[in-house]
C-alpha positions in Angstrom: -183.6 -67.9 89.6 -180.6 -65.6 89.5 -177.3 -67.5 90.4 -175.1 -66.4 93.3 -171.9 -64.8 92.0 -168.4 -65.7 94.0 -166.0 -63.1 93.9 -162.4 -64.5 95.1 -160.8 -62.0 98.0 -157.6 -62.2 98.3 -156.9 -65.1 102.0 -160.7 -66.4 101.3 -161.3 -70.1 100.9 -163.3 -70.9 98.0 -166.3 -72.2 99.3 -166.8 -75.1 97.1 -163.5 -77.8 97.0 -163.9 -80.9 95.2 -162.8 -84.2 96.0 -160.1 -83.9 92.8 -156.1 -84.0 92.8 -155.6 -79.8 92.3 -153.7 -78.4 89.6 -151.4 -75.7 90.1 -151.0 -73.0 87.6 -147.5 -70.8 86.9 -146.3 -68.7 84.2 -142.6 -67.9 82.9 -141.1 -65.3 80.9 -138.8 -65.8 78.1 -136.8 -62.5 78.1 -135.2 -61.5 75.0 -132.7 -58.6 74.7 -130.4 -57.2 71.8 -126.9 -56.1 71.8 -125.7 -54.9 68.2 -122.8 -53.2 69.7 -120.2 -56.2 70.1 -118.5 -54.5 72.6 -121.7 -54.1 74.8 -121.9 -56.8 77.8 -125.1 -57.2 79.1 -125.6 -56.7 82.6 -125.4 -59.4 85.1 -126.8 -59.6 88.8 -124.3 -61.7 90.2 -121.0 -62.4 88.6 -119.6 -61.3 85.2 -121.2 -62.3 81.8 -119.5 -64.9 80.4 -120.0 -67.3 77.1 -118.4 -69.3 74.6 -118.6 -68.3 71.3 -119.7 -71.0 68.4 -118.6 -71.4 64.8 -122.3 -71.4 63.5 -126.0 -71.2 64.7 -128.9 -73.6 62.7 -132.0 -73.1 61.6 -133.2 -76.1 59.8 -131.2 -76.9 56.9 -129.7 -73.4 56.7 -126.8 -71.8 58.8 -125.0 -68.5 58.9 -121.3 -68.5 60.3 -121.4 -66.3 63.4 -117.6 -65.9 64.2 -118.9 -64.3 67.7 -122.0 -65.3 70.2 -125.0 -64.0 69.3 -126.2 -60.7 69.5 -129.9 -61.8 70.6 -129.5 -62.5 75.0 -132.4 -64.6 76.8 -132.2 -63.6 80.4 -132.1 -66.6 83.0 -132.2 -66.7 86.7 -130.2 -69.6 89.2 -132.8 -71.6 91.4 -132.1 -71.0 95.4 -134.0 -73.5 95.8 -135.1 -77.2 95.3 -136.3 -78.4 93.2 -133.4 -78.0 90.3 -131.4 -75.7 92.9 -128.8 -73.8 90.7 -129.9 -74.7 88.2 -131.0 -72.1 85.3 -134.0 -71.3 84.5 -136.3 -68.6 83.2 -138.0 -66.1 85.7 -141.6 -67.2 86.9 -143.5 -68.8 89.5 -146.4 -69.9 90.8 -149.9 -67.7 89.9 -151.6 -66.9 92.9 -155.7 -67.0 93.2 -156.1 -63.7 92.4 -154.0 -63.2 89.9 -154.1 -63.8 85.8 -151.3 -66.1 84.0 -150.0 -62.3 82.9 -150.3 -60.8 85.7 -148.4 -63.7 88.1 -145.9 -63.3 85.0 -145.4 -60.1 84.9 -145.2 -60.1 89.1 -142.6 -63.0 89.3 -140.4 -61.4 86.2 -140.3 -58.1 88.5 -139.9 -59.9 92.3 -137.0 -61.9 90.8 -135.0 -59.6 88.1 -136.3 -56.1 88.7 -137.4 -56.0 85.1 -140.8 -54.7 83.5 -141.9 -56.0 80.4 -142.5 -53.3 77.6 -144.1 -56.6 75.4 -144.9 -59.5 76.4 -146.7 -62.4 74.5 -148.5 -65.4 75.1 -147.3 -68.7 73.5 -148.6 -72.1 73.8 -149.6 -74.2 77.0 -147.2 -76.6 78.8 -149.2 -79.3 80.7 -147.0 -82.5 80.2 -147.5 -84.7 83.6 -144.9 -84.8 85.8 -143.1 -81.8 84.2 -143.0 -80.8 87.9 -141.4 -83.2 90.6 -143.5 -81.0 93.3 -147.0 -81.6 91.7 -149.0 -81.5 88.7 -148.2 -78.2 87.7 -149.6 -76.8 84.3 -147.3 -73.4 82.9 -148.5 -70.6 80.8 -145.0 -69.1 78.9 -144.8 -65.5 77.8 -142.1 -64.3 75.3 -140.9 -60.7 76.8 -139.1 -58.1 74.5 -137.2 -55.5 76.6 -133.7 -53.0 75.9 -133.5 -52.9 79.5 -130.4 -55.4 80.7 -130.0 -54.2 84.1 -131.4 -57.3 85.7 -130.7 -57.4 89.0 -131.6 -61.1 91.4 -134.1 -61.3 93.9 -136.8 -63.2 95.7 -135.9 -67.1 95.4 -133.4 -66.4 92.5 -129.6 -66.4 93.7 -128.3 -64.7 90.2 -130.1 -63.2 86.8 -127.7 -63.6 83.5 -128.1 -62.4 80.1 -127.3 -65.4 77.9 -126.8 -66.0 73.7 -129.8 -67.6 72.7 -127.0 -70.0 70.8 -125.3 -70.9 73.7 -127.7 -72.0 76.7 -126.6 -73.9 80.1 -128.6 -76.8 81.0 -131.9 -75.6 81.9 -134.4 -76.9 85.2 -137.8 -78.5 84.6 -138.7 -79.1 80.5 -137.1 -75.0 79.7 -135.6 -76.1 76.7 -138.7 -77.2 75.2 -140.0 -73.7 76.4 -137.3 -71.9 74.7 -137.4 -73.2 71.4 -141.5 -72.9 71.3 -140.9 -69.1 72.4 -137.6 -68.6 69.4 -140.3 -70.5 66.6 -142.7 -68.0 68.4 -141.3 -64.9 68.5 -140.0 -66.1 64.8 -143.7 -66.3 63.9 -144.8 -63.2 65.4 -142.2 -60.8 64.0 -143.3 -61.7 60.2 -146.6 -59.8 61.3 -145.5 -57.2 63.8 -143.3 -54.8 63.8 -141.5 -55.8 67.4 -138.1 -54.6 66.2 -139.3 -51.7 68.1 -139.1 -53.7 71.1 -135.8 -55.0 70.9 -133.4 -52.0 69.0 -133.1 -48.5 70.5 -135.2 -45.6 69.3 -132.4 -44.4 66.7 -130.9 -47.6 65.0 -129.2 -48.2 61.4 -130.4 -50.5 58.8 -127.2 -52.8 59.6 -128.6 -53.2 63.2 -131.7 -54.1 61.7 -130.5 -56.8 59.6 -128.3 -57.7 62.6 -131.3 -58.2 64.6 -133.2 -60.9 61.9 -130.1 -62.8 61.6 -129.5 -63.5 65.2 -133.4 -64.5 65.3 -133.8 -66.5 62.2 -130.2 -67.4 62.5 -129.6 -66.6 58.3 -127.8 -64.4 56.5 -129.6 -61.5 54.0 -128.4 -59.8 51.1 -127.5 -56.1 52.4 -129.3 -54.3 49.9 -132.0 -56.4 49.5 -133.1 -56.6 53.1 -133.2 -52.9 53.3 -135.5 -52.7 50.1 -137.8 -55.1 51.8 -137.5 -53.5 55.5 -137.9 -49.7 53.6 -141.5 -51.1 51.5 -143.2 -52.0 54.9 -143.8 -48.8 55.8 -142.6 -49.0 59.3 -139.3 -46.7 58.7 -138.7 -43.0 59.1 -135.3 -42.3 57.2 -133.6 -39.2 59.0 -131.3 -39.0 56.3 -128.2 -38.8 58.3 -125.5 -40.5 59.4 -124.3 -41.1 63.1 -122.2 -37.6 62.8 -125.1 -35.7 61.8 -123.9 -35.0 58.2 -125.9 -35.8 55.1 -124.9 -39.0 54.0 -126.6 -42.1 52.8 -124.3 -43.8 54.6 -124.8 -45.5 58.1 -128.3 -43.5 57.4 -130.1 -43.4 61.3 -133.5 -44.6 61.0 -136.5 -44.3 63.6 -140.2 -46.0 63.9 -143.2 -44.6 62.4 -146.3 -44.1 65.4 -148.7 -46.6 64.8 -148.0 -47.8 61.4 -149.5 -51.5 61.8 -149.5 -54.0 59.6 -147.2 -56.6 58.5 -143.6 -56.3 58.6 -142.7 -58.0 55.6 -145.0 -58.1 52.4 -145.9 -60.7 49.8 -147.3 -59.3 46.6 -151.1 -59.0 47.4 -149.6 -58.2 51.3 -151.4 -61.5 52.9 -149.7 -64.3 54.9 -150.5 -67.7 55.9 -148.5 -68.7 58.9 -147.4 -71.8 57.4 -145.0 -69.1 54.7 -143.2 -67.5 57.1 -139.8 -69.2 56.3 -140.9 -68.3 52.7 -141.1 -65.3 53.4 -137.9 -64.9 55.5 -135.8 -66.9 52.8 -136.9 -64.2 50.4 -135.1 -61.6 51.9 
């Protein structure tokens, strides 16, 4: 006998309710942005971007002096609301019936910064008990890569500010714990994609590029050594000049190759394990 098949319209009441507490679902975004140029602020909705600058960033054991904040921004908004009113957080919401984890992400991310998300990815599952003083609420986290800054507040968020991933406010709900699953995350994810595309404009030089790995695996690379290692993965189109057009080798501007695939870094026989990605970063 052929089962009957529910299909959820949006207003409906589902037609079978069990006698269960209920679970609600949500989803953030953790959006990352770069700024290479120190004299670039990033936008802010509200009032003027504003940090302190540390002496040094960590990464386990290793640390590479800054001097400056970092380059690498995670965009937060300010709660209008209780619970954690103004406090920071990162955009999101709750995930309505009809709606995915990505799509209520990608929904909340625009109704409350104005933002789209040119990559997004899906990291981990945050269902600790009582993470939420409203109810039990279970949250589905997406890391966001964008160039855009221009975030501007909206909905149930009072401001939206770009913030160094090195220097964070106190954060609402268990956000910390969030961020630093989506930085080992997006740490993870970049030894086997390519998402420098993602995060640098479309012409960029190889210092930018190095700029860019230190400010996410907070450690410092050998010049010419990183640019043999980013030039072998086959991801690079050298235009051969520099930012005045001239021949040069110098400041050379560089662009991505069209689906080149693949692994941005490369071992010897070109296969990873996840558990060598520091390896393989230290390498460079």
């Amino acid at each position: 006998m052929a089962h009957a098949v529910f299909k959820y319209r949006k207003g409906e009441a589902y037609p079978w309710v069990y006698k269960y507490p209920q679970t609600a679902l949500t989803a953030d975004c953790i959006v990352f942005s770069f700024c290479p140029d120190s004299k670039q602020k990033p936008a802010a909705a509200s009032n003027e971007f504003a940090a302190c600058k540390k002496d040094s960033c960590e990464q386990g054991s290793k640390s590479v002096s800054c001097g400056k904040e970092s380059p690498l921004k995670v965009l937060l908004i300010k709660r209008g609301a209780d619970p954690y009113k103004d406090y920071w957080a990162f955009p999101g919401g709750f995930v309505n019936p009809e709606e995915t984890a990505q799509q209520g992400a990608l929904r909340e991310l625009q109704e409350e910064t104005g933002l789209k998300a040119p990559y997004l990815e899906q990291f981990e599952v945050f269902s600790t008990p009582n993470r939420d003083p409203r109810q039990r609420v279970v949250t589905v986290p997406f890391f966001v890569l964008t160039t855009e800054m221009n975030a501007v507040a909206a909905d149930d968020a009072t401001e939206a500010q770009w913030f160094p991933v090195d220097d964070l406010p106190s954060l609402a709900f268990d956000h910390k714990e969030i961020f630093e699953k989506a930085m080992a995350a997006l740490r993870k994810s970049l030894v086997f994609n390519p998402l420098w595309r993602y995060l640098l404009p479309r012409e960029f030089t190889m210092s930018q590029l190095q700029a860019l790995y230190e400010a996410i695996y907070c450690k410092k690379y050998d010049r010419r050594n990183f640019a043999r290692k980013m030039l072998s993965t086959g991801h690079l189109n050298d235009g051969g000049l520099n930012r005045q057009g001239l021949p040069s080798r110098k400041a050379t501007i560089y662009t991505f190759k069209e689906n080149s695939g693949g692994c941005t870094l490369r071992t010897n026989n070109s296969k990873f394990i996840l558990a060598d990605f520091e390896q393989i970063t230290n390498s460079l």
